[in-house]
N, C-alpha and C positions, 0 to 999 in steps of 0.2 A: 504494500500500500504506500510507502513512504517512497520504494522508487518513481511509482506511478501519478503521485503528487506530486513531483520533481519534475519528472519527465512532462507532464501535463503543462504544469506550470510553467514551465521554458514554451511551451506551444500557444499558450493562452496570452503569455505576454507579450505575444508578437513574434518570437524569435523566429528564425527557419528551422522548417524540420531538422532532424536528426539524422546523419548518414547514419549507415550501418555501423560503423565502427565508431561510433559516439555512441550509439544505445547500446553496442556491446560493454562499452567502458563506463555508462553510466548506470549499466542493469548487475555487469560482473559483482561486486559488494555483498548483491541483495538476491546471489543466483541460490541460497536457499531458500527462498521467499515465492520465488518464481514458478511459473508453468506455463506452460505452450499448448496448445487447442489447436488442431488443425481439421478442415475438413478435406475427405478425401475428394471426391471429382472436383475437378478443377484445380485442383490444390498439389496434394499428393499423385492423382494421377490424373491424365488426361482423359478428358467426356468422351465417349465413344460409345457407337451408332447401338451398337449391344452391350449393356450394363453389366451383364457378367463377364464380359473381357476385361475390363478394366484393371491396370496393375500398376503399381506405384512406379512412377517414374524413377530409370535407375538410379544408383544411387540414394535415394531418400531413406531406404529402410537404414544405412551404413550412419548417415546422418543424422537419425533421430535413434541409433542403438548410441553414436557422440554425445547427442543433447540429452540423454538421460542420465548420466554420467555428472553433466554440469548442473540441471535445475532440479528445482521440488518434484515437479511434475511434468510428463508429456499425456497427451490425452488425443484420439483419434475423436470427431465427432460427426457422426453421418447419418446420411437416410438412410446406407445400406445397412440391413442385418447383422448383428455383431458377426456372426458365424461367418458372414462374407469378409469380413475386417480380417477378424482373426487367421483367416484362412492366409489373406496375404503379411499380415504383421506379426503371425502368432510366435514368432523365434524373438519376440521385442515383450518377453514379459512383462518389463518394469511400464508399457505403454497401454495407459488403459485406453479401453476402446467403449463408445457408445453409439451403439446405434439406431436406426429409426427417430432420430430426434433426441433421444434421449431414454427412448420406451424399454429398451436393453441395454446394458450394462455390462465388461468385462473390466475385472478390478482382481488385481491379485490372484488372477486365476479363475475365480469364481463370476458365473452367468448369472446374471438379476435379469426380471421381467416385471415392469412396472404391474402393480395386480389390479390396478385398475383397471388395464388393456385385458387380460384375461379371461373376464365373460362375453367380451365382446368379439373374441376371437371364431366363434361359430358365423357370426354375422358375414367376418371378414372372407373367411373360409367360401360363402355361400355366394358371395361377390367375387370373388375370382371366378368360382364356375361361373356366373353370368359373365360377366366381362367376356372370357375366353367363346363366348358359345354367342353374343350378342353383338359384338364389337368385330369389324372387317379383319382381314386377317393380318395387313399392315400395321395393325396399332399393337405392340408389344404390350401383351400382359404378364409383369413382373410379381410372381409371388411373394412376398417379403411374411408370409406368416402370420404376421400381426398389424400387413399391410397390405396392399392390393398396388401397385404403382404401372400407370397407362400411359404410355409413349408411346408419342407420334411423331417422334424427332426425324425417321424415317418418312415421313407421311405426314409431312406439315399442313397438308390440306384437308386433315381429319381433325383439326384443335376443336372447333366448335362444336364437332359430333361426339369426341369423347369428350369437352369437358361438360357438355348439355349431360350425356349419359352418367355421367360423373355425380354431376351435383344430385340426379332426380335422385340416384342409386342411393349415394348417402344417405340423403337426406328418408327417403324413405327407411331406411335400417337405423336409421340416430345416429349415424355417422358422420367425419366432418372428411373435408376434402382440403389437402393443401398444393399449389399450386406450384409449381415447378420449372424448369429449363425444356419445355416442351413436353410435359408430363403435367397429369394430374395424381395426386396421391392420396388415395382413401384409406 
């Protein structure tokens, strides 16, 4: 908190950003205080047309096994499924991974599922078969478990048909929809 009052403070008062290697020299002091958030597509790896190819750009697993070493904390934080995370980061123990938002959790090893998400998982369950059996065959239906996620990144001229299908879906099961990089997400 006290770097980040610091750091803020230099930007509030006018000053110019911070190169890289002035926030490393102003952050080093306080790197047990510290933790880093990253999300994966766009981030860690590049978007791409099919969501289960996606793989961390090289180098970054070797860089973030570095930055655990130096802070409090490293923390993966995504839409996709922890099980998806872990699968590419799982040799990065010390990197905890959240997925769906936040809805699952890997910490120390151990898988958390928000238990609010839990009853509502038959719903979910029951929205994918529809999706997959209602929905044209260009729109990727992504099972996430405890999500349902509909790309049309392929087929950008289907946005309005899956996100209309999206919301009636929802909203008729008491579900919510969030809205995406060319995806709708129930």
């Amino acid at each position: 908190l006290t770097w980040c009052a610091s750091v803020c403070a230099m930007s509030l008062a006018g000053r110019t950003p911070l190169t890289s290697a002035e926030a490393v020299a102003a952050s080093a002091p306080y790197a047990s205080d510290i933790g880093f958030f990253f999300d994966f597509d766009g981030t860690l790896a590049a978007i791409q047309p099919d969501p289960g190819a996606a793989q961390p750009v090289p180098g970054v697993v070797d860089r973030l096994a570095e930055l655990v070493t130096l802070v409090n904390r490293v923390a993966i934080v995504s839409a996709r499924p922890v099980d998806f995370l872990a699968e590419r980061f799982g040799e990065l123990p010390s990197v905890d991974l959240y997925g769906l938002y936040g809805l699952e959790s890997k910490r120390d090893g151990v898988v958390s599922v928000d238990p609010e998400v839990v009853p509502w998982v038959p719903a979910v369950r029951r929205m994918v078969e529809a999706a997959r059996h209602e929905l044209p065959a260009d729109v990727l239906v992504e099972d996430k478990h405890i999500a349902v996620t509909l790309h049309y990144r392929m087929a950008p001229h289907r946005r309005d048909q899956v996100e209309t299908w999206a919301h009636r879906e929802a909203e008729r099961a008491g579900l919510a929809v969030q809205p995406g990089r060319m995806v709708a997400e129930i």
